[in-house]
C-alpha positions in Angstrom: 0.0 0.0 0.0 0.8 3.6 -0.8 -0.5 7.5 -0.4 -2.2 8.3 -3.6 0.6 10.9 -4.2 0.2 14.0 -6.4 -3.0 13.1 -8.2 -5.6 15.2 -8.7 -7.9 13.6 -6.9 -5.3 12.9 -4.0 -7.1 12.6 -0.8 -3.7 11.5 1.5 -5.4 8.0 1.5 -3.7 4.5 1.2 -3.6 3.8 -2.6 -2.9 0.2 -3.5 -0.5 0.2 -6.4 -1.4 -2.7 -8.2 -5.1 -1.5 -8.2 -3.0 2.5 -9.7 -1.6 0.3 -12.5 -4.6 -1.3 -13.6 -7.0 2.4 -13.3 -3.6 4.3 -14.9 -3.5 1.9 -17.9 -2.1 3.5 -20.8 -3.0 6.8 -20.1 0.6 8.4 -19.2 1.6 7.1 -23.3 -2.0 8.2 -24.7 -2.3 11.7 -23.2 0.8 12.9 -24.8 -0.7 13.0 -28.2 -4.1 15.3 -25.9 -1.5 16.5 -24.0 -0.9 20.1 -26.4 -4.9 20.8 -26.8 -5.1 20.1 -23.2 -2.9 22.8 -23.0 -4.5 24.9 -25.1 -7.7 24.7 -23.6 -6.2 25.7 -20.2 -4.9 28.6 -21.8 -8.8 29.4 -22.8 -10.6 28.4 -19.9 -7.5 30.5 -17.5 -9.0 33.7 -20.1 -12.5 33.1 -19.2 -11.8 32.7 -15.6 -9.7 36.5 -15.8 -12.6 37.8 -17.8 -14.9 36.8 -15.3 -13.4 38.0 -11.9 -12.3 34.7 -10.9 -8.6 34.4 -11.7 -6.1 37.6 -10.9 -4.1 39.4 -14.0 -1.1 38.7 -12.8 -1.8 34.9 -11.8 -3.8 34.9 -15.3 -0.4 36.2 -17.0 1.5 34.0 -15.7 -0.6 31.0 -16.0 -0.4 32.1 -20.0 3.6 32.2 -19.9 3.5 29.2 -18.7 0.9 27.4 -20.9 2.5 28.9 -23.8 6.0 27.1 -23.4 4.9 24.1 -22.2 2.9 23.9 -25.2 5.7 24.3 -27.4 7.0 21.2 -25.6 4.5 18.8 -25.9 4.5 19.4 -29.4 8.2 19.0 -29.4 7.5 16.0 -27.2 9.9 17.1 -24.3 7.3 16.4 -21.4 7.2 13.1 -19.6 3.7 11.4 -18.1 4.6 9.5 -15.3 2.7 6.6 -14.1 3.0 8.4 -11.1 1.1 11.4 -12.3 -1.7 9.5 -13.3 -2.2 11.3 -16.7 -1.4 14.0 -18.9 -4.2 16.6 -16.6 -1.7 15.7 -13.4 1.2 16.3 -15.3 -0.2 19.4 -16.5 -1.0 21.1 -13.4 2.1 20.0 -11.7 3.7 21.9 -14.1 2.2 25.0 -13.5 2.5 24.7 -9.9 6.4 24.2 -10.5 6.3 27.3 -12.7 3.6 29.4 -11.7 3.5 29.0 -7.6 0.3 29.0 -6.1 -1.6 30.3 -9.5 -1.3 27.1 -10.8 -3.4 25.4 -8.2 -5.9 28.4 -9.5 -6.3 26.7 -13.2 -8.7 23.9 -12.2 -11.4 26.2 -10.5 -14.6 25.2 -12.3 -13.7 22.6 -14.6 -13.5 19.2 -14.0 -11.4 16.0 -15.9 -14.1 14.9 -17.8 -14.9 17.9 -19.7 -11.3 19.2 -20.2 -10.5 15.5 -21.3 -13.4 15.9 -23.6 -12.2 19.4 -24.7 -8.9 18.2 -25.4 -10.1 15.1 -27.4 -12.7 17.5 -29.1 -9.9 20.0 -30.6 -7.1 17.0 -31.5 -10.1 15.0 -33.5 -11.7 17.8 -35.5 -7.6 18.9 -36.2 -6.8 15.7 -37.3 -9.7 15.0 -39.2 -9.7 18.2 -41.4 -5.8 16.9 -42.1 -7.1 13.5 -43.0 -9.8 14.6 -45.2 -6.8 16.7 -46.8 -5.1 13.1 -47.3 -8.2 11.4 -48.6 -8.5 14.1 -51.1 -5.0 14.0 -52.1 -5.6 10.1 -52.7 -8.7 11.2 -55.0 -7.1 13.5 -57.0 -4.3 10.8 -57.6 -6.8 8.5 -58.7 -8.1 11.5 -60.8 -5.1 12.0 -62.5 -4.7 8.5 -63.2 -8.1 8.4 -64.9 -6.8 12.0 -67.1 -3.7 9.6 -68.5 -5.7 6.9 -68.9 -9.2 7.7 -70.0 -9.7 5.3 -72.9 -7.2 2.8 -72.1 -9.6 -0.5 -72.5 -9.8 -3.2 -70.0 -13.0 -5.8 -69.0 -15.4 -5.0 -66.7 -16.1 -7.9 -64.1 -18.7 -9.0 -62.3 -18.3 -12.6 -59.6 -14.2 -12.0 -60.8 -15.6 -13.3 -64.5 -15.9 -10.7 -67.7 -18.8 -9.0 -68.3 -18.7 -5.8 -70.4 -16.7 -3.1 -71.8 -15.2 -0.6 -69.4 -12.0 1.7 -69.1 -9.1 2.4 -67.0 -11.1 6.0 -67.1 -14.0 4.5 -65.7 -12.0 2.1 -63.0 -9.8 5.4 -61.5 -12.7 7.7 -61.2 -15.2 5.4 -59.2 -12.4 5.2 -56.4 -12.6 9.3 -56.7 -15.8 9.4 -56.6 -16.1 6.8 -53.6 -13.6 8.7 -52.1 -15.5 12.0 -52.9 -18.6 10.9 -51.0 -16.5 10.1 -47.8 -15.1 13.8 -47.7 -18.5 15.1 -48.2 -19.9 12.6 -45.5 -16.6 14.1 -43.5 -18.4 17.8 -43.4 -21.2 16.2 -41.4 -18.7 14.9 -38.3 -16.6 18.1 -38.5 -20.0 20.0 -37.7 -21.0 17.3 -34.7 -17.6 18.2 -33.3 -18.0 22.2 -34.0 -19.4 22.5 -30.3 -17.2 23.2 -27.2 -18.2 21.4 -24.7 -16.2 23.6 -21.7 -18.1 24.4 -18.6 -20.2 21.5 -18.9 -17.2 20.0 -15.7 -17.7 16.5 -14.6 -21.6 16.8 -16.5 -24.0 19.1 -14.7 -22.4 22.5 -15.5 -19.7 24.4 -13.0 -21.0 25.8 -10.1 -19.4 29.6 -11.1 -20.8 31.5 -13.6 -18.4 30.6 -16.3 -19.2 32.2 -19.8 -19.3 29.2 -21.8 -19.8 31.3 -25.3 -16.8 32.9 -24.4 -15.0 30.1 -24.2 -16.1 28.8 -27.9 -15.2 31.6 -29.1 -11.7 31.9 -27.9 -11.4 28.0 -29.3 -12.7 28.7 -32.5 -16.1 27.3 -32.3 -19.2 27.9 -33.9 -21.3 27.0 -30.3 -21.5 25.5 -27.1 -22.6 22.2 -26.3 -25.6 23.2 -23.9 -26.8 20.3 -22.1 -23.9 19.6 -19.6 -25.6 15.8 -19.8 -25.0 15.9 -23.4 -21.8 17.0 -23.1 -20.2 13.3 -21.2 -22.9 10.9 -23.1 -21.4 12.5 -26.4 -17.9 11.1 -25.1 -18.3 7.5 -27.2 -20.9 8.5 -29.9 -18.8 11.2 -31.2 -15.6 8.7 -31.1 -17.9 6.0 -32.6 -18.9 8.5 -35.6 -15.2 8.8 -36.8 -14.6 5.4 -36.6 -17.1 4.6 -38.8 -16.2 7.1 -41.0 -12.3 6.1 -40.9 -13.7 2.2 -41.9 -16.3 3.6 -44.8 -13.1 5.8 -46.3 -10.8 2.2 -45.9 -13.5 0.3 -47.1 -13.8 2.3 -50.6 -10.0 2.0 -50.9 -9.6 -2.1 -50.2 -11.5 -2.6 -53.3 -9.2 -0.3 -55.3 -5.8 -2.4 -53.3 -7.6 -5.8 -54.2 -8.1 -4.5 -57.6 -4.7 -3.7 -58.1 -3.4 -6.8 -56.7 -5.0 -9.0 -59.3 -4.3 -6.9 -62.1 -0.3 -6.7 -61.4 -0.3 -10.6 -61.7 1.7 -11.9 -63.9 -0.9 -13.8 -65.4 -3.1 -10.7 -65.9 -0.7 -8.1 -66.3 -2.8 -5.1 -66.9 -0.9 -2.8 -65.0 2.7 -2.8 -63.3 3.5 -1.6 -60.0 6.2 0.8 -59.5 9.8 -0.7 -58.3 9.3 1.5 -55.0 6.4 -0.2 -54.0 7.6 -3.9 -54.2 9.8 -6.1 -51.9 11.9 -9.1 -52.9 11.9 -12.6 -51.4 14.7 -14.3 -49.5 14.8 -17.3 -51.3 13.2 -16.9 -54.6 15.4 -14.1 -56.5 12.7 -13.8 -59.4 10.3 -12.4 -57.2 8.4 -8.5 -56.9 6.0 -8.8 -53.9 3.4 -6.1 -53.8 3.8 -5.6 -50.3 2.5 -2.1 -49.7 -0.6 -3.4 -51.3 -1.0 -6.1 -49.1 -0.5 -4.3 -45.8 -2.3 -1.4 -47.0 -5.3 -3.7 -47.9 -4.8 -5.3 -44.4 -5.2 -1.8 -42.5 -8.1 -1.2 -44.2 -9.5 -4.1 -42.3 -7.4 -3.1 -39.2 -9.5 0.1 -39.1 -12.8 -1.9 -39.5 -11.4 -3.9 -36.7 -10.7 -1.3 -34.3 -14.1 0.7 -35.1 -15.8 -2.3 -33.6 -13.6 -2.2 -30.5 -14.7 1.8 -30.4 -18.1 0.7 -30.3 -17.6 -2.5 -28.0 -16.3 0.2 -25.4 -18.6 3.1 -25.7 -21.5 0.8 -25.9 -23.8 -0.3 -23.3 -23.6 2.1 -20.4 -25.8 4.8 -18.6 -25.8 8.4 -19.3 -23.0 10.8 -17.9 -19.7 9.5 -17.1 -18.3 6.7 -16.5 -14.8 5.0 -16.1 -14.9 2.8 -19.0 -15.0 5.9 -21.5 -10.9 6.2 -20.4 -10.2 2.8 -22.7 -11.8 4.9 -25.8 -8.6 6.7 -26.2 -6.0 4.4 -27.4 -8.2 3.1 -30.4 -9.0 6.4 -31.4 -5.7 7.5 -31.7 -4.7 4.0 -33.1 -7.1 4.2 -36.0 -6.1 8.4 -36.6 -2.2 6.9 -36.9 -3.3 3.8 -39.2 -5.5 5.7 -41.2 -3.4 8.6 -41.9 -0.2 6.3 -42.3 -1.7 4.3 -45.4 -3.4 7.2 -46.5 -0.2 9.3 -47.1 1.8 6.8 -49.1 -1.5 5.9 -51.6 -0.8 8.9 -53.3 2.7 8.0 -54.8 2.0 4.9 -55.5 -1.3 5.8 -57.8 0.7 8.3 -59.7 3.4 5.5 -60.3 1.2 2.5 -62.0 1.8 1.7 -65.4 -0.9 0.6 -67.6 -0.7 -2.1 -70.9 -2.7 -0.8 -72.9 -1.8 -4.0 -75.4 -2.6 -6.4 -72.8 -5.9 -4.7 -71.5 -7.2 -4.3 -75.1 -6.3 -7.8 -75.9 -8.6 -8.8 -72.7 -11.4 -7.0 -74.0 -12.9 -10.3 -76.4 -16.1 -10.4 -78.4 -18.6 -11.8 -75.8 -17.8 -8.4 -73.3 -20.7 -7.2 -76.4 -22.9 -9.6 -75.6 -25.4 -6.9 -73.8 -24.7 -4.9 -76.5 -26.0 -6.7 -78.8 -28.9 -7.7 -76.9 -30.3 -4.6 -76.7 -29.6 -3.3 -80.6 -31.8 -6.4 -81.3 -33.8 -4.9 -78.9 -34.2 -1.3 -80.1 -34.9 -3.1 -83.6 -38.0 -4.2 -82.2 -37.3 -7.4 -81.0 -38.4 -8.2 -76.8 -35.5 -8.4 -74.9 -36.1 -11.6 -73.6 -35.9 -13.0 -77.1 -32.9 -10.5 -77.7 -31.4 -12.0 -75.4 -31.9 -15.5 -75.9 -30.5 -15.4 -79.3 -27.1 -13.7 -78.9 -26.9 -16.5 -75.6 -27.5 -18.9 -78.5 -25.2 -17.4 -81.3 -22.3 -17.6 -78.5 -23.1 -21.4 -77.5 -22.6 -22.2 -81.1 -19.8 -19.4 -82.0 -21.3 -17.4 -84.3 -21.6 -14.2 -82.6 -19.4 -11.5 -83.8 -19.9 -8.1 -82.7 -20.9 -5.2 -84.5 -18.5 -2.7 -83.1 -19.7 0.0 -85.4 -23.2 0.3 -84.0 -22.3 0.3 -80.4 -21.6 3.1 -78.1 -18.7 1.0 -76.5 -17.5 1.3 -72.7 -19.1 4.6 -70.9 -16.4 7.4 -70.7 -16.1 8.6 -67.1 -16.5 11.9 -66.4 -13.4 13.5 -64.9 -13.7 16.9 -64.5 -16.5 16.7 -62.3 -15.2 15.2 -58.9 -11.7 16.4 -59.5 -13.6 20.4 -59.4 -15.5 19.6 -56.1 -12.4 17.9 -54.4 -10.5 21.2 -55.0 -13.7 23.0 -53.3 -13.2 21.0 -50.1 -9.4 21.0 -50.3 -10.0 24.3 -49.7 -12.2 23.9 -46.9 -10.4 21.9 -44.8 -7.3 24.3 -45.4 -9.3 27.4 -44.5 -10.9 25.4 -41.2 -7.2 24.6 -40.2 -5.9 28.0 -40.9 -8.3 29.3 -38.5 -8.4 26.6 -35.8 -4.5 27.7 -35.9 -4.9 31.3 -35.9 -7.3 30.7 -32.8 -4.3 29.3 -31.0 -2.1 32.0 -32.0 -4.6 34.5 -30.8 -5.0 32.8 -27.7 -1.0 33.1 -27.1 -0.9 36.6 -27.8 -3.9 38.2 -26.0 -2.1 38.7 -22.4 -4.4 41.6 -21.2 -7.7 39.4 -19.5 -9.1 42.4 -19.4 -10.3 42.9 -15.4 -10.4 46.0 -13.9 -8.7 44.8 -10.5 -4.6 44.1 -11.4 -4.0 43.3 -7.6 -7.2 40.7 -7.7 -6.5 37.6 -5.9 -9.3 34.6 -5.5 -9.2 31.3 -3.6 
């Protein structure tokens, strides 16, 4: 048995230290990646207390100095969380305290963990999502391009893995765009959900000060507050399981397009090549070109579906408000933000570095991918389709059919210029979001006047 130590909660009782292993968990490793919007909503929340008579000008200014460096080290990840410390809101405060005397026991007045847990969580996920809708789109617009060079290079379309009509390399690149495309304009939906601050709502029933809560938002760079304090903790989960959902859909639309790509690259298919980059060898067989990027690439795609289920396995199933088990939401979170934006940073280069046969796709395309074709021109000639149809099956049985290529329209042509246009619109988007979101922080360093009339104010 031990003293609980320097925790927050630290009530000088006996703290068994096998039990502060198991409640710590990971959280001294996962709260680094929170720990700098942790920060920065300290920085906000230490404003609104000076604004509001509760915190003195000097203990707010130096409260500020303090924030401001320390924030410049978590990002350059010189802070340590020690088990010790519990996590990253411990190591936070103690920090202060070293720096800022007395002021920084000030800091916590009115807020409690779960909301500035939830605050830091809310400004890291709409941050990282705006930069991984920026990689999504980057991944569209490669596919895009590939579509450009490629627009009427031939190859079979197949249904059950079996040929079944004419299509294009055109037509193959720009569904994954335009798969892609729907995830980014799914991706505005979240980034509103998470456009609330949910500051002041404390540990789910409001803080007992009168703490301006649109103040706050504002200084944070959102649109609103969360009102319902309630709403604010039983978010904690739903919001969580909303991204993961939307990281699986966008890995979901890309597996097809790695599976795809897989096949074709055979040497027995040989429709496109992958580049030399994107290949390993094997250690015995010195002939061999393994697509492994591919592979594991395809495999995170399922990783992500994997861990969106664990996001949901963990959130799901409790009462309203807060409760313990939402600290285990974290790590997969963050896991799936790292996979995801790991395999959707190198999709990119290797997209823009395939290289198509057009000989061997065109060869590929054989006379019964007309079959349909030629169904319906008997069709439009006034014959029922039915019958259409049974006598091209029966022409093919006995190997008489031969295509009229004149008279058909041939694969459809993908339009191009249409997805690649509105990708560019939400490019834009997510850069302007992030340019504010960072000019918010910036602001927030520089403002160092709270503003309260009293400059010898002191509270307890």
């Amino acid at each position: 048995m031990a003293h609980e130590g320097s925790t927050l909660w630290a009530k000088n009782l006996p703290l068994d230290q096998a039990l502060h292993r198991f409640t710590v968990g990971d959280d001294p490793l996962t709260d680094l990646a929170l720990l700098p919007w942790d920060i920065v909503g300290s920085a906000a929340h230490a404003r609104t207390l000076a604004e509001g008579g509760f915190l003195a000008r000097r203990d707010f200014q130096s409260l500020l100095q303090a924030l401001k460096a320390l924030h410049a080290e978590a990002l350059a990840g010189r802070i340590t969380i020690t088990p010790e410390m519990e996590d990253g809101h411990t190591a936070l405060e103690l920090a202060l305290v070293s720096r800022c005397g007395e002021a920084g026991k000030r800091i916590h007045l009115g807020r409690s963990r779960n909301d500035q847990v939830i605050l830091a969580l809310r400004l890291l996920l709409r941050e990282e999502l705006a930069r991984i809708g920026g990689q999504v789109i980057e991944v569209a617009m490669a596919f895009t391009a590939l579509a450009e060079r490629n627009a009427r290079i031939p190859m079979p379309g197949y249904t059950h893995l079996r040929r079944a009509m004419p299509s294009t390399w055109g037509l193959w690149a720009t569904a994954f765009a335009e798969g892609l495309l729907e995830e980014v304009e799914a991706l505005g939906a979240l980034l509103i959900r998470l456009d609330r601050c949910p500051a002041g709502a404390a540990a789910g029933f409001g803080a007992p000060l009168p703490l301006d809560r649109e103040r706050m938002a504002e200084l944070l760079g959102f649109s609103q507050v969360q009102r319902n304090p309630i709403d604010v903790m039983n978010s904690r989960g739903r919001h969580e399981g909303a991204i993961a959902d939307w990281l699986a859909s966008v890995a979901s639309v890309l597996e097809k397009a790695l599976w795809d790509l897989a096949l074709f690259s055979m040497e027995e298919i040989r429709f496109v090549a992958l580049p030399d980059a994107f290949t390993t060898g094997s250690s015995i067989m010195p002939q061999k070109r393994n697509p492994d990027v591919l592979e594991l690439a395809r495999a995170t795609c399922r990783l992500l579906r994997g861990q969106a289920s664990v996001v949901h396995e963990v959130a799901g199933g409790l009462p309203s408000s807060y409760h313990r088990d939402l600290q285990l939401l974290k790590a997969p979170i963050l896991d799936m933000l790292r996979h995801a934006s790991g395999v959707f940073s190198v999709l990119p280069a290797l997209i823009e570095g395939l290289v198509i046969d057009p000989v061997v796709c065109k060869a590929a395309c054989g006379d019964e991918l007309y079959a349909a074709h030629a169904a319906t021109s008997l069709a439009l000639e006034g014959m029922t389709f039915r019958d259409a149809y049974q006598e091209v099956a029966h022409r093919i049985l006995q190997g008489e059919f031969v295509p009229d290529y004149g008279r058909y329209p041939g694969a459809v042509l993908a339009d191009i210029a249409t997805p690649r246009g509105l990708l560019q619109e939400h490019l834009a988007t997510l850069r302007s979001l992030r340019t504010h979101w960072r000019e918010t922080v910036d602001r927030l360093w520089a403002m160092s006047d709270p503003g309260v009339n009293d400059p010898t104010q002191e509270c307890s």
